[in-house]
N, C-alpha and C positions, 0 to 999 in steps of 0.2 A: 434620627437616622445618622450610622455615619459617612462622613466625610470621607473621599481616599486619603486623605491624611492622617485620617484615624489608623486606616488601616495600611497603609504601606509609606517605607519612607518618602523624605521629600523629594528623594532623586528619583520615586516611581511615577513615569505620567499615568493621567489618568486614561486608561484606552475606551473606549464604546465599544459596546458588543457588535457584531458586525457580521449578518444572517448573509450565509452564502449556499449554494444546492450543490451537492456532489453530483449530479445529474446530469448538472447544467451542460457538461459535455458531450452529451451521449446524441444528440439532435443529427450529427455528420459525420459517417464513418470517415477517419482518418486513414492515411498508408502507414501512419507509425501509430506505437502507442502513446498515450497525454501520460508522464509520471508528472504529478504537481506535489510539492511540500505542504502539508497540511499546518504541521507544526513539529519545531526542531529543539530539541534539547541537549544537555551536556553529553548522554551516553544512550539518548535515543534518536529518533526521526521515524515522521506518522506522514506517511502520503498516498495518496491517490491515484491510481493507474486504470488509467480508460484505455482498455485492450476493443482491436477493432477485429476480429477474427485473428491476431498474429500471432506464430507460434516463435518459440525462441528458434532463431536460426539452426540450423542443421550443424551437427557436432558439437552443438557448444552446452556448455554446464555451469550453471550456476553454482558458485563455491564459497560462500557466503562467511566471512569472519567473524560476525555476529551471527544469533537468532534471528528468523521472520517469523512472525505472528502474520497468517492474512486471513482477511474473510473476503471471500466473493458477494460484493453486494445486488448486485443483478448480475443474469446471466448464466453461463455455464462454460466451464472449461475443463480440461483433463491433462494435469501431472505427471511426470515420469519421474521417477527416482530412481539411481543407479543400485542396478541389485536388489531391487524391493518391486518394478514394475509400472502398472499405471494406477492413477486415481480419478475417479471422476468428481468434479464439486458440481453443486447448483445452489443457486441464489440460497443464502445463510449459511454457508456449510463454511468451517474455519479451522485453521490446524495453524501449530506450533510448526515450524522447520529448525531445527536446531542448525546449530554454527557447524559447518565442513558437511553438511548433508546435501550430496550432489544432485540437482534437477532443475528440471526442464520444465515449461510449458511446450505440451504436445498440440494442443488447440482450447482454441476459445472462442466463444461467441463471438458474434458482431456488437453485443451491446453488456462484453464484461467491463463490468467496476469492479476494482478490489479497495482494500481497504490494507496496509499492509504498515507495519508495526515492524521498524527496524531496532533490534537493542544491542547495545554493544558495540556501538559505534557513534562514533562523536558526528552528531548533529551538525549541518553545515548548509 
C-alpha cells in the first residue's frame, strides 16, 4: 500500500480523515443564522448555513459576484427573485443562482440546512 509519500510531495502533511455531522447544529434554534466553511478553494467556497426560521431582512437583495449552487438539506424555505417571483424548496431540492441574479430568502424553517456552493470567488 502506499505511503503519502508515494502519493504527494514531501511538503504535503499527511491529514486523517476526520467525520464531522452537518446536523450537529440543528439541536437549538439560534436568533442568527450558523454560515460554517466547509471547505475553501482558489475560486470556490462550500459551506454550511443553519437558517433558524430567518428571512433576509426587509429591503435587501442579495447580488452575488459569483454563482450559488445550493441544496436545502432538511427543511423548507421559499425564495424570491427580483422580476421572476417566489419559489418554494423542501428538503433535496437544489438550483443553480447565477452571478448578478437578485434574491432574497422570504422564509425558512426552523430547522433549514443548506448546503451552498459558492464559485467564482476566491475561497478565504
Amino acid at each position: 500500500m502506499p505511503s503519502c509519500g508515494d502519493l504527494c510531495p514531501s511538503s504535503c502533511p499527511l491529514m486523517k480523515p476526520m467525520i464531522r455531522n452537518l446536523f450537529s447544529q440543528t439541536s437549538s434554534p439560534m436568533v442568527e443564522e450558523i454560515i460554517q466553511s466547509l471547505l475553501d478553494g482558489p475560486s470556490f467556497r462550500l459551506e454550511s448555513i443553519h437558517s433558524y426560521g430567518q428571512p433576509t431582512p426587509a429591503g435587501f437583495w442579495y447580488d452575488q459576484a459569483g454563482d450559488e449552487w445550493v441544496l436545502l438539506a432538511m427543511g423548507s424555505a421559499r425564495l424570491e427573485f427580483e422580476g421572476e417571483g417566489m419559489m418554494d424548496l423542501t428538503s433535496g431540492d437544489y438550483l443553480l443562482i447565477p452571478a448578478r441574479c437578485r434574491h432574497r430568502v422570504e422564509s425558512t424553517s426552523p430547522d433549514a440546512v443548506w448546503i451552498a456552493l459558492h464559485r467564482g470567488v476566491s475561497g478565504t
